[in-house]
C-alpha positions as CSV (number, residue, x, y, z in Angstrom):
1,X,1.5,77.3,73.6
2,X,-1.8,78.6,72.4
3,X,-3.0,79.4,69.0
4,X,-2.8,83.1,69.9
5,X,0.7,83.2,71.1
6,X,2.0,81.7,68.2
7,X,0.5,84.1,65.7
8,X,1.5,87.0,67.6
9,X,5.1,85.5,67.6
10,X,4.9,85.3,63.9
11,X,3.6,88.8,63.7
12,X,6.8,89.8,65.4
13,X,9.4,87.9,64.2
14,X,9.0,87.6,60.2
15,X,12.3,85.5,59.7
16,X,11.1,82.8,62.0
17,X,7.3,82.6,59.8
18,X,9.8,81.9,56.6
19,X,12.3,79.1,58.3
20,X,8.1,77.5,59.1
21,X,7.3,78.1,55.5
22,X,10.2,76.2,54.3
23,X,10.2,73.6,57.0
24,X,6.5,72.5,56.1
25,X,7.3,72.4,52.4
26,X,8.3,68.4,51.6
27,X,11.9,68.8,49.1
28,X,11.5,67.1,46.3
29,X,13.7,64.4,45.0
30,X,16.8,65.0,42.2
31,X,15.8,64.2,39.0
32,X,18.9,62.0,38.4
33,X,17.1,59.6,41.3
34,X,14.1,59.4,39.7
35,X,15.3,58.7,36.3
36,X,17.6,55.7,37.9
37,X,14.2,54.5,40.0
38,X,12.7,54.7,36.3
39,X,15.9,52.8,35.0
40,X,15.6,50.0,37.4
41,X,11.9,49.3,37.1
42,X,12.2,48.9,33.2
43,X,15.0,46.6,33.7
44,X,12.8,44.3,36.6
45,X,9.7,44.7,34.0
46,X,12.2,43.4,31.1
47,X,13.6,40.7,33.4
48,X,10.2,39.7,34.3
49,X,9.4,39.3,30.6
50,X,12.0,37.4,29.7
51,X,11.5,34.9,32.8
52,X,7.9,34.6,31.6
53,X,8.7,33.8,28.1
54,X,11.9,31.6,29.5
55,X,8.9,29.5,31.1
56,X,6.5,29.1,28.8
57,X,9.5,27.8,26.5
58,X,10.3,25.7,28.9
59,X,6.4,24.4,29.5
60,X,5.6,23.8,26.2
61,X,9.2,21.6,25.7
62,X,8.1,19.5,28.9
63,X,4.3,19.2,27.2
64,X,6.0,18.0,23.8
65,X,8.5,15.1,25.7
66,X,5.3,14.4,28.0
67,X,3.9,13.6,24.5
68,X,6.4,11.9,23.0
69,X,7.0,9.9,26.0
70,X,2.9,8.4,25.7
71,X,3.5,7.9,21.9
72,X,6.6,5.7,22.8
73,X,5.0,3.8,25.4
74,X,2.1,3.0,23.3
75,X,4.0,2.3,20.0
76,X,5.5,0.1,22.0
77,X,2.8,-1.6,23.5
78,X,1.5,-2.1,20.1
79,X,4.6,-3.8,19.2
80,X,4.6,-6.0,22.2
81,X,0.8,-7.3,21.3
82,X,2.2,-7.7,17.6
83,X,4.6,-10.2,18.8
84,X,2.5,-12.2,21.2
85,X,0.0,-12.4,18.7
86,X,2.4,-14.1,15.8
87,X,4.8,-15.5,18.1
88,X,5.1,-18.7,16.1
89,X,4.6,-17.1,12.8
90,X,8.1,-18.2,12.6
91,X,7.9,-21.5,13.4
92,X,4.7,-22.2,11.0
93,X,7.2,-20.6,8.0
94,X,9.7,-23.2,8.4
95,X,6.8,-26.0,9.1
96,X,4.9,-25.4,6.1
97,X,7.8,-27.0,3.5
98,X,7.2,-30.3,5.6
99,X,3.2,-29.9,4.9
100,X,4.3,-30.1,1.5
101,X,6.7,-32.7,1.3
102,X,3.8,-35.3,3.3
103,X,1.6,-34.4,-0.2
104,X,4.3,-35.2,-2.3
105,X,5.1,-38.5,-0.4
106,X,1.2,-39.1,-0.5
107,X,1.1,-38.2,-4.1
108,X,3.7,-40.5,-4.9
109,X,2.1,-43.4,-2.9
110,X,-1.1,-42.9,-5.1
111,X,0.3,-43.2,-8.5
112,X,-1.7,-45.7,-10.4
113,X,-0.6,-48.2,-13.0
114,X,2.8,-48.4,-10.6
115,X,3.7,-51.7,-9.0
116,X,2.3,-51.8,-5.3
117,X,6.0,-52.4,-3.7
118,X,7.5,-49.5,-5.7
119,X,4.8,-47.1,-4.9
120,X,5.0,-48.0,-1.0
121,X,8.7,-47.8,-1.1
122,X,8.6,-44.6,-2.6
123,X,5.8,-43.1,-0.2
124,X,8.5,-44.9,2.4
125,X,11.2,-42.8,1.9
126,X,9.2,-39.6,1.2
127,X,7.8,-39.8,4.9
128,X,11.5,-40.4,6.1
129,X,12.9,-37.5,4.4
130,X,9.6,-35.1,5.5
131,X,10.2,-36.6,9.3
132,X,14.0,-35.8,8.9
133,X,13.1,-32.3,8.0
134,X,10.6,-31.4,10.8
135,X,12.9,-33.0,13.2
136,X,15.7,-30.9,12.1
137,X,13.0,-27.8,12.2
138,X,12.6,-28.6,15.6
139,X,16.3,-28.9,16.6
140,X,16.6,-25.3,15.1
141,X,13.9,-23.8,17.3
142,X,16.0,-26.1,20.4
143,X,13.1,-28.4,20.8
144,X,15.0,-31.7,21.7
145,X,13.5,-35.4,22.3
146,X,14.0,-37.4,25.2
147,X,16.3,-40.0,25.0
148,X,14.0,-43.1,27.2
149,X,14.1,-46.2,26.0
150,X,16.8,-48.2,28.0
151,X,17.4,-45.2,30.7
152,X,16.0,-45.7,34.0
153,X,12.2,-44.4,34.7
154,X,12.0,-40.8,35.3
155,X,8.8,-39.7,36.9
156,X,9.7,-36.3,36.1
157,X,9.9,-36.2,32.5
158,X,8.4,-40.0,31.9
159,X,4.6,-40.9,32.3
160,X,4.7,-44.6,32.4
161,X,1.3,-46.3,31.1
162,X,1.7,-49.8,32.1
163,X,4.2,-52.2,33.6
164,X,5.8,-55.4,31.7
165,X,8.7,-58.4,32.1
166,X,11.6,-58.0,30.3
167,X,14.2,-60.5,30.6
168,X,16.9,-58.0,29.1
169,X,15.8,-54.0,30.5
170,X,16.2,-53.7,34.1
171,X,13.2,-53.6,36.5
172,X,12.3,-49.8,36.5
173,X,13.6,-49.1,33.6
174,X,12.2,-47.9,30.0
175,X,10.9,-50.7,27.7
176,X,9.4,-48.9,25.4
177,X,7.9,-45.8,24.2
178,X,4.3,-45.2,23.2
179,X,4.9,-41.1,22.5
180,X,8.5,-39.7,22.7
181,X,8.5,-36.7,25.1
182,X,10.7,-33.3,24.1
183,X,12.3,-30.5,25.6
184,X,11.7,-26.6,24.6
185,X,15.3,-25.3,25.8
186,X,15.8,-26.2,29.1
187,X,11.6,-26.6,30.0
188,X,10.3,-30.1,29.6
189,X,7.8,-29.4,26.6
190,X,6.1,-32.6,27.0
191,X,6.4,-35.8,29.1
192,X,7.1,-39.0,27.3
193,X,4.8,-41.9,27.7
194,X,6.4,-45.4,28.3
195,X,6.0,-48.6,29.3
196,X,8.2,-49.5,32.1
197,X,9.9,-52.8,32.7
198,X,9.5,-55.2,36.0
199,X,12.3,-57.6,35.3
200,X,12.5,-61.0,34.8
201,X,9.6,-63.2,34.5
């Protein structure tokens, strides 16, 4: 239909230029829908702030264990080194009284004007009593001698250092001991060395 036509048909027929006039006009919404659009977007916006805030919360709590977690490790890594480094600090405590009890057996031993057989007795039994401390020390700590002499030659826990007759130990057997060996727990600490018997001449 041309332009012409048309106008001339709206000339004519008044009603049908107002139902046009309407129809090209766009309704607009009920207020109640926009306020409840408004509604929802301030309640997204507010749920949106408190999910932010939730997350940052949550963020810095993860930052602060992150933390504590490094502190920890490296407390105790500082702890650890501590206890290497004075491992026997122990040990030393409880050798120290035996230090002193050798100067007080060497102080006695020295004491002039005494009789030579009194002194030596007395520096005698000192020594005993300071070697029957330090062993019992080193029972404490579970550091036990081996028992040789007599028992048959161990290569494992026995270096022997020479050969010799013995008309009363067995052939390949402990004669006698030149250093006692020990164990630390259930680890051989130290070997003993021996001399080992070849029997009967």
């Amino acid at each position: 239909m041309s332009e012409e036509k048309l106008n001339e048909e709206l000339q004519e027929d008044p009603e049908v230029a107002v139902e046009v006039d309407d129809a090209s006009e766009t309704p607009e919404p009920p207020v109640e829908e926009t306020e409840q659009a408004g509604e929802e977007v301030r309640d997204l916006v507010n749920e949106l702030s408190e999910a932010q805030e939730e997350v940052a919360g949550l963020r810095d709590r993860l930052l602060r264990m992150a933390a504590e977690t490094e502190n920890f490790k490296k407390r105790v890594e500082r702890e650890r080194m501590a206890s290497l480094k004075y491992a026997g600090e122990a040990i030393f405590r409880e050798i120290l009284p035996v230090v002193d009890n050798l100067e007080r057996a060497i102080g006695q031993g020295n004491i002039e004007g005494g009789e030579a057989e009194k002194n030596l007795q007395a520096l005698l039994e000192g020594v005993q009593l300071t070697l029957n401390r330090l062993v019992a020390t080193l029972e404490k700590f579970e550091v036990k001698p081996i028992d040789s002499v007599g028992k048959p030659f161990d290569p494992q826990h026995q270096d022997a250092m020479t050969m010799e007759p013995s008309d009363t130990v067995p052939a390949n057997h402990v004669l006698l001991e030149f250093e006692k060996g020990y164990y630390y727990k259930d680890r051989l600490l130290r070997a003993a060395k021996v001399v080992v018997s070849s029997g009967g001449k």
